[in-house]
Wavefront OBJ file of the C-alpha trace (Angstrom):
o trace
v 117.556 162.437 31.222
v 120.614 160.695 30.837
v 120.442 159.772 27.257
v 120.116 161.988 24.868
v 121.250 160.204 22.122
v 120.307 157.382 19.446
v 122.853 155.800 17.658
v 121.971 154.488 14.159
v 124.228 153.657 11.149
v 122.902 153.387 7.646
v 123.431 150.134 5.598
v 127.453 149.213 4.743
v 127.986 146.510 2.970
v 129.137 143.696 5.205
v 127.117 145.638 8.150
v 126.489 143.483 11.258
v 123.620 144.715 12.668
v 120.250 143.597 12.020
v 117.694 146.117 13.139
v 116.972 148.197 10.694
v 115.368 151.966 11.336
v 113.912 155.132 9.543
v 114.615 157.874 11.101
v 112.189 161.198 10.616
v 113.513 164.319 11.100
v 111.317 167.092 12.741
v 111.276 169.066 9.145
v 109.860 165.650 7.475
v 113.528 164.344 6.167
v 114.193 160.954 6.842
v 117.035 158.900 6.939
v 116.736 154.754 6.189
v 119.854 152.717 8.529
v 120.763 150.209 11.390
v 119.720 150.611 14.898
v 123.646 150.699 16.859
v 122.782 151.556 20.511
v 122.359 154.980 22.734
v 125.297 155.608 24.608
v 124.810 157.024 28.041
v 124.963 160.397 28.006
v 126.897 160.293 24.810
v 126.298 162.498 21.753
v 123.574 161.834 18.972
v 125.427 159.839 16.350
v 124.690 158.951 12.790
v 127.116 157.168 10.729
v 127.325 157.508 6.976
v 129.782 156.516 4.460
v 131.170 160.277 4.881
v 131.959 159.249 8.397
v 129.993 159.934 11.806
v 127.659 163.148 12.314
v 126.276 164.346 15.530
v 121.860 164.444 15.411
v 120.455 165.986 18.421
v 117.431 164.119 19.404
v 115.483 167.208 19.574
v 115.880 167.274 15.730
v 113.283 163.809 15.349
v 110.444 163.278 15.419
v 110.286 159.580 14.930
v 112.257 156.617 15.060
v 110.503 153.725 12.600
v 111.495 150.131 12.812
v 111.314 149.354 9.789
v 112.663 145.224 9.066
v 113.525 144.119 12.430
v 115.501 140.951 12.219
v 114.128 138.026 14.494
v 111.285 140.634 15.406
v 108.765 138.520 17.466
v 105.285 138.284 17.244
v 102.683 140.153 19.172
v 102.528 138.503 22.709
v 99.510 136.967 24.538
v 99.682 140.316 25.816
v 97.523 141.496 22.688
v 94.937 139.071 22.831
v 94.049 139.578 26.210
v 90.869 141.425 27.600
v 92.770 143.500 29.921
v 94.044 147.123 29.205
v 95.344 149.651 31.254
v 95.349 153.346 30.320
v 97.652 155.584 31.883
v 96.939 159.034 32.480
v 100.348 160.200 30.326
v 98.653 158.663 27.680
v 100.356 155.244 27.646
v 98.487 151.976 27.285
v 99.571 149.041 28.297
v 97.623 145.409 27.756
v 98.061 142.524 29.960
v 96.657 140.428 32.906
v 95.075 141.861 35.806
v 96.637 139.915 38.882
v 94.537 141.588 41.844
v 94.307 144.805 43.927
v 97.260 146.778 46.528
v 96.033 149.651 48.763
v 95.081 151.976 45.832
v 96.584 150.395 43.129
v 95.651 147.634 40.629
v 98.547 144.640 40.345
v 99.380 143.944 36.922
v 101.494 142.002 34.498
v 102.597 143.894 31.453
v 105.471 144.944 29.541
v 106.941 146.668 32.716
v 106.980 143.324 34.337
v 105.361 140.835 36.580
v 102.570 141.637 39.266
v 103.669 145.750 39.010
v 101.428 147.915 40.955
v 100.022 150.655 39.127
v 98.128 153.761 41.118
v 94.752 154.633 40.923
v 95.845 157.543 40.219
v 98.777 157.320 37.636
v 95.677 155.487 35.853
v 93.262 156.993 33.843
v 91.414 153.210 32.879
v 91.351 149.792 33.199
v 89.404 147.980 30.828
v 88.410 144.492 31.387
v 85.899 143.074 28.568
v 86.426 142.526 25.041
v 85.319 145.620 22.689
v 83.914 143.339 19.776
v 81.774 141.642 21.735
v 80.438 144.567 23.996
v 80.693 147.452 21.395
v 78.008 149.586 23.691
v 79.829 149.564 26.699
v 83.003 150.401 24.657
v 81.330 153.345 23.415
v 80.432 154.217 26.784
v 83.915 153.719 28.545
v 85.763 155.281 25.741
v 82.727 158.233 26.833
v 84.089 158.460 30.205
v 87.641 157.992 29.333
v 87.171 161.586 27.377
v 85.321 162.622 30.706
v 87.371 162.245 33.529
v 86.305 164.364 36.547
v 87.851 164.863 40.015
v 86.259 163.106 42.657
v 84.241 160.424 40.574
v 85.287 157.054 39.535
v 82.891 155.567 36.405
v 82.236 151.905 36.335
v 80.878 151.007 33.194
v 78.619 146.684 32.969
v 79.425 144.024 30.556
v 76.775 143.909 28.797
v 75.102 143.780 24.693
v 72.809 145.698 24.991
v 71.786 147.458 28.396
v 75.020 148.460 29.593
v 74.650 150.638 32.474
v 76.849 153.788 33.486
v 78.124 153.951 37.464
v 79.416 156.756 39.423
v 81.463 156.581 42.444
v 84.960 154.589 43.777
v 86.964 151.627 43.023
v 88.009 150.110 46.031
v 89.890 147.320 44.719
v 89.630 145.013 41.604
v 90.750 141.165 40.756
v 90.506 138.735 38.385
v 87.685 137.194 39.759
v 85.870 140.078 41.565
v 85.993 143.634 42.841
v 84.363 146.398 44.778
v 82.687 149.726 43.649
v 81.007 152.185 46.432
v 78.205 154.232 44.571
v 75.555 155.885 46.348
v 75.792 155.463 50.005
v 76.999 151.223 49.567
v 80.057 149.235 49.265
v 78.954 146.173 46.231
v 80.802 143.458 45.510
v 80.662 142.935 41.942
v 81.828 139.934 39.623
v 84.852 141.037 37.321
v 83.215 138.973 34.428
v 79.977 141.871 34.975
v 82.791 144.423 34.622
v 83.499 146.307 31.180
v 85.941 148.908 32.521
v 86.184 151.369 34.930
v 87.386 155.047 34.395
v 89.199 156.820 36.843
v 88.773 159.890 38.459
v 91.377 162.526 37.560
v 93.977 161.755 40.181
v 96.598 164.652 42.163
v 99.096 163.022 39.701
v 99.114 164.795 36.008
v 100.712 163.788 33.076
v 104.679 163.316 33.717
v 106.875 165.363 31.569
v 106.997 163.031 28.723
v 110.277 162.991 25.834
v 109.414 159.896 24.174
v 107.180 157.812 23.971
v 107.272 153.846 22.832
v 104.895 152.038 20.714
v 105.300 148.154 20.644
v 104.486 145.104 18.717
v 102.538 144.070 21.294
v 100.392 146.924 21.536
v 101.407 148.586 24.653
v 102.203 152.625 24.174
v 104.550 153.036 27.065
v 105.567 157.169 28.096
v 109.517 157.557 29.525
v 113.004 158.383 28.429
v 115.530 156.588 27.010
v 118.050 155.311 30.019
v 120.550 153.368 27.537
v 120.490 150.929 24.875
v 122.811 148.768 22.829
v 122.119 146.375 19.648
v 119.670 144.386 21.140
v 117.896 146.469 23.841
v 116.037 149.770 25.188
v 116.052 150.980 28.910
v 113.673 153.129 29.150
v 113.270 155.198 32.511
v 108.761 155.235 32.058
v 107.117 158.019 33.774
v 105.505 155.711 36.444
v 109.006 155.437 37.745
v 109.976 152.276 36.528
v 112.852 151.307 34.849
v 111.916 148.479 32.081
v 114.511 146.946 29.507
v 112.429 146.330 25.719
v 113.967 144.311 23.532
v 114.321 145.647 20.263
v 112.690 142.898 18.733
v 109.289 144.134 20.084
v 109.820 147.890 19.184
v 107.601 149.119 16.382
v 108.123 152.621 16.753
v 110.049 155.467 19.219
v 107.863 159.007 18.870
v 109.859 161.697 20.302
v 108.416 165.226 21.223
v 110.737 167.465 20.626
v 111.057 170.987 22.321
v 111.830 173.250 19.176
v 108.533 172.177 17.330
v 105.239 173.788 17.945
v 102.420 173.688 16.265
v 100.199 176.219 15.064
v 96.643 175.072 15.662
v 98.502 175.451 19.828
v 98.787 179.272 19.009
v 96.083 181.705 18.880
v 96.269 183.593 15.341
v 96.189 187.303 15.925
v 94.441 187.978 13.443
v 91.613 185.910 11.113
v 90.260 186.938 7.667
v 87.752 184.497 5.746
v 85.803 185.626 2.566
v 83.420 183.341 0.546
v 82.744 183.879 -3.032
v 79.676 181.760 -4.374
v 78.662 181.218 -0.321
v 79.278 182.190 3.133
v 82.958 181.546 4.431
v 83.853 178.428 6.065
v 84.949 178.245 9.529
v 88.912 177.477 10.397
v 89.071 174.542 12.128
v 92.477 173.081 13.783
v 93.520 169.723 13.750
v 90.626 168.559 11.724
v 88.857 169.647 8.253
v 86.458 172.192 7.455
v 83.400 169.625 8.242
v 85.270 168.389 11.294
v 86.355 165.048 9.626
v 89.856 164.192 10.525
v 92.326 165.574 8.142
v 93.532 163.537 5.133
v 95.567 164.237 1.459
v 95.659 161.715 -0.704
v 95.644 159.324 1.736
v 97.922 160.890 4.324
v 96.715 161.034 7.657
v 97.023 164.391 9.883
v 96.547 164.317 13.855
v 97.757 168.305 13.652
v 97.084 170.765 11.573
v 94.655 173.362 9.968
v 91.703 172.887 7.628
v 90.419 175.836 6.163
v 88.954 177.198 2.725
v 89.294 179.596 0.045
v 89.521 182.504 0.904
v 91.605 182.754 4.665
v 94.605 184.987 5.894
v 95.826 183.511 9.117
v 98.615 185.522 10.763
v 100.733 184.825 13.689
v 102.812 187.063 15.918
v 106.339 185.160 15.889
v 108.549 187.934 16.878
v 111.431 186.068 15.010
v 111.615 182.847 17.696
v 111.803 180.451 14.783
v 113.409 179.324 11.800
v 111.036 177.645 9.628
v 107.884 176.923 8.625
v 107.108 173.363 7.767
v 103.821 171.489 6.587
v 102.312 169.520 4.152
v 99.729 170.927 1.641
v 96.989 170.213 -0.267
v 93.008 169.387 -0.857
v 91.210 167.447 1.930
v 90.420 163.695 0.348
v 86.849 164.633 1.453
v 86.299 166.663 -1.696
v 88.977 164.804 -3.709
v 89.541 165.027 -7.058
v 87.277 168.814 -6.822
v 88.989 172.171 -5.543
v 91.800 174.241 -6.714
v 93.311 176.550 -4.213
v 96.209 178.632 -3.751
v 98.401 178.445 -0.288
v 100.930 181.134 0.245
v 103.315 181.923 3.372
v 103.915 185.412 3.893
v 106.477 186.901 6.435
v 106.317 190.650 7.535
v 104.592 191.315 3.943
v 107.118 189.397 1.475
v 105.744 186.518 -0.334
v 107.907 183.675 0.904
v 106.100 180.939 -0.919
v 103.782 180.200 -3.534
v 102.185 177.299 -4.284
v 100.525 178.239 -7.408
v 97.333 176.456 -7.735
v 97.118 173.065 -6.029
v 94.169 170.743 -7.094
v 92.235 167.631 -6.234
v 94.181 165.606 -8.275
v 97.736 166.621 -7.009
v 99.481 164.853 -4.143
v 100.341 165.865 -1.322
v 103.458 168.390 -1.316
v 105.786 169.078 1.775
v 107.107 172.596 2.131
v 109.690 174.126 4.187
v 110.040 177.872 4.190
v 112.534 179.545 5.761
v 111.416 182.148 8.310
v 114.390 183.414 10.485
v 114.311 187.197 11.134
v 110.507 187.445 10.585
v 108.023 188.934 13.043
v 104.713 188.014 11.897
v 104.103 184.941 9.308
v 100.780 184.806 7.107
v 99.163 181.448 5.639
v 96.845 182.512 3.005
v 94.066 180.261 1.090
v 93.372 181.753 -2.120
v 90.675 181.265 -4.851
v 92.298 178.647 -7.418
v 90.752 177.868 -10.688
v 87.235 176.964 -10.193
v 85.990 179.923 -7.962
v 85.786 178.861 -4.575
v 84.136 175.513 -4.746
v 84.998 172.213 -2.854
v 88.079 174.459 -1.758
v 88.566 172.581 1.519
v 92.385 173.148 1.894
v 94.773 171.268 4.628
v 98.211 172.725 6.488
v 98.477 169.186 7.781
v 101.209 168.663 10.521
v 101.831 172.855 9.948
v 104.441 173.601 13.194
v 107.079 176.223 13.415
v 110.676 174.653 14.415
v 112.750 177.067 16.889
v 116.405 177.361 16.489
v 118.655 174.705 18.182
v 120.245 175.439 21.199
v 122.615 178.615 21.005
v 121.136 179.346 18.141
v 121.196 180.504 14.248
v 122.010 177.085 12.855
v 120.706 176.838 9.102
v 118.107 173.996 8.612
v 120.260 172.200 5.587
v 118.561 172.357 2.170
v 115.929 174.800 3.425
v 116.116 178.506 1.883
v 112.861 180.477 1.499
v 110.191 179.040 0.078
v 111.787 175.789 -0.815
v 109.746 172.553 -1.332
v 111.109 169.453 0.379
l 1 2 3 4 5 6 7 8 9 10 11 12 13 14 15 16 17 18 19 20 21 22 23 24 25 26 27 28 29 30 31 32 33 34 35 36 37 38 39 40 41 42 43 44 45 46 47 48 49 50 51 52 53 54 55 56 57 58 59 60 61 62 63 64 65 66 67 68 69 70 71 72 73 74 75 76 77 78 79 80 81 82 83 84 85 86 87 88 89 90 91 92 93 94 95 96 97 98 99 100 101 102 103 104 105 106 107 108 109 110 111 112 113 114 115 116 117 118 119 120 121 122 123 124 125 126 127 128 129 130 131 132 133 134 135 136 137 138 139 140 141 142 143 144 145 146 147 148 149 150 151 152 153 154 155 156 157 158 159 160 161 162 163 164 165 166 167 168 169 170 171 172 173 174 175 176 177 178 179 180 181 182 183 184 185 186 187 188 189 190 191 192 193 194 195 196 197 198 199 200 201 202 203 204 205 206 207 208 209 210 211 212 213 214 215 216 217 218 219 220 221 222 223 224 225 226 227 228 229 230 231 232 233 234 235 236 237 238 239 240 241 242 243 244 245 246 247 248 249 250 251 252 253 254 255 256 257 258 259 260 261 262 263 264 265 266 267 268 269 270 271 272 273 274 275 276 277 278 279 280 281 282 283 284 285 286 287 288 289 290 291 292 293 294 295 296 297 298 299 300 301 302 303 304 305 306 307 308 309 310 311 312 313 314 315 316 317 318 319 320 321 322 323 324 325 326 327 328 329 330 331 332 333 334 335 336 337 338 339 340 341 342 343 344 345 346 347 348 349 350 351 352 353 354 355 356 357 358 359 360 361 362 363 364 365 366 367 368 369 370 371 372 373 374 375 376 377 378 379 380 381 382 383 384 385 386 387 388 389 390 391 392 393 394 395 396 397 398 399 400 401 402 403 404 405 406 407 408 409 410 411 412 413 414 415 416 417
């Protein structure tokens, strides 16, 4: 990766630049400012009225764009039928042009009549999901259940859609053909919902960033260079594409000192129940599987649990904080009263005291260098244990930057961002 760096500056009076950004930290700060460029190879800059300060990129998490000045509206692009789902998890709509040897030819954001591999491609979806809501049930089915070997055709149809195994041979605007059983068919593309790949010899790419557009399209790369006006962004298909920042919405970066804890195995699990048996621990959703949610904020990651449960993790003092965001699932909101604690080789490092239905959602960061193994604990609040459905939404562990023992600022042990 060549870049490694986003310039922004935050609002000066007289400021010339347009695009304005939020920047999100990986510990859940955020800084508000104007987009400047990425300079090529250059360090991470962000300037403030106290001058400039080097950001590593590995220390965001998200780049928002928040008022973007002569931002342009959602292109045909969005309206049209046509989707294509990558296997890194990109998506990109657009036009279906025709078929290569292997490949479907497409116009999208990466440009005009680009072929994209069968197997780079985990979809293509060709009919409209409000009118055909059974067959989008049934493609999203075998989007989720890719195998090797077996391509999945899935009809256009209301109400009798019907499910296909075999291979795509090629695909166009107008028609296609699908081999299933023992037979080559020619089938019209207007009989076509979507077709789901089989899982190809190419895996996911080794994605740093990935780009989410007005437009739509979720596009997987690194960022190649950019100035005041534009993105060039190296994709992981191996394209180069230049986005204008006018059609950015958002830049989601994965960084490599954040890892989350429902992707580690706890070493050890206690649950009690008082007034019932104890719920399960369930990660990245709730205790009833629902996704997780405080007070309206959304969680993708994260643990849902209930009163009473000791988690403990084995972190042989690889990190340097502990950072989530607490509280009582909006399922059971305004009920429950818990208590969430972090604990680090036996010392209390934070207390919540007792969090309720009614209270918002609170982010913590607790400081956690030096400790071996770190405890989250669900305790019995103030009504027994009932409607205790408790969330560690987005709860990750950040490692120390590069070279090491670098204080996060404003962060001491147990402190509440």
């Amino acid at each position: 990766m060549k870049c490694r760096t986003l310039l922004i500056a935050l609002w000066l009076p007289g400021s010339l630049w347009a695009m304005e950004i939020q920047a999100v930290r990986i510990d859940g700060s955020s800084l508000t400012g104007q987009w400047i460029g990425c300079a090529d190879g250059g360090p991470i800059t962000l300037r403030t009225t106290a001058g400039s300060t080097p950001l590593a990129l590995s220390d965001l998490s998200i780049v928002k764009f928040t008022r973007a000045a002569g931002r342009r509206d959602a292109t045909d692009r969005a309206s049209a039928p046509v989707v294509f789902y990558l296997n890194d998890g990109g998506r990109l709509p657009g036009r279906l042009v025709g078929s290569a040897a292997n490949a479907l030819v497409s116009t999208t954001v990466l440009g005009e009549a680009v072929e994209l591999p069968f197997d780079r491609l985990a979809g293509v979806r060709v009919g409209d999901v409000g009118a055909f809501p059974r067959s989008a049930e049934l493609f999203d089915a075998a989007l989720a259940d890719r195998l090797p070997g077996r391509d999945v055709l899935v009809t256009r149809s209301a109400d009798k859609p019907q499910v296909l195994p075999g291979r795509l041979v090629e695909l166009g605007p107008e028609q296609g053909s699908f081999v299933f059983g023992d037979r080559t068919r020619t089938l019209q593309t207007s009989k076509i919902f979507g077709v789901a790949f089989a899982i190809g010899s190419s895996g996911p790419a080794d994605i740093g960033t990935t780009f989410q557009l007005s437009d739509g399209s979720l596009l997987a790369g690194r960022i190649h260079g950019a100035d005041a006006n534009t993105v060039r962004v190296a994709t992981s298909i191996g394209l180069t594409v230049t986005i204008p920042l006018g059609d950015l919405e958002a830049i989601h970066i994965q960084s490599d000192r954040v890892v989350y804890l429902s992707d580690l195995h706890a070493s050890r699990l206690r649950t009690e129940g008082m007034l019932h048996r104890p719920w399960p621990v369930r990660m990245d959703v709730g205790v009833t599987g629902k996704p997780l949610s405080i007070s309206g904020r959304r969680f993708d990651k994260g643990i849902g649990c209930h009163s009473y449960t000791e988690l403990v993790y084995s972190i042989d003092q690889a990190y340097e904080s502990f950072v989530a965001t607490i509280g009582i699932d909006d399922i059971v909101r305004p009920r429950g009263s818990v208590v969430f604690r972090v604990m680090g080789d036996g010392k209390t490092l934070f207390d919540s005291g007792a969090v309720t239905g009614r209270d918002h959602a609170r982010d913590v960061i607790v400081d956690v260098r030096g400790v071996k193994t770190l405890t989250l604990i669900v305790d019995y609040g103030l009504d027994l244990d009932l409607s205790d459905h408790a969330v560690w939404g987005d709860a990750r562990l950040l490692k120390p930057r590069s070279g090491g023992k670098t204080k996060v600022p404003g962060a001491e042990p147990g402190s509440v961002q």
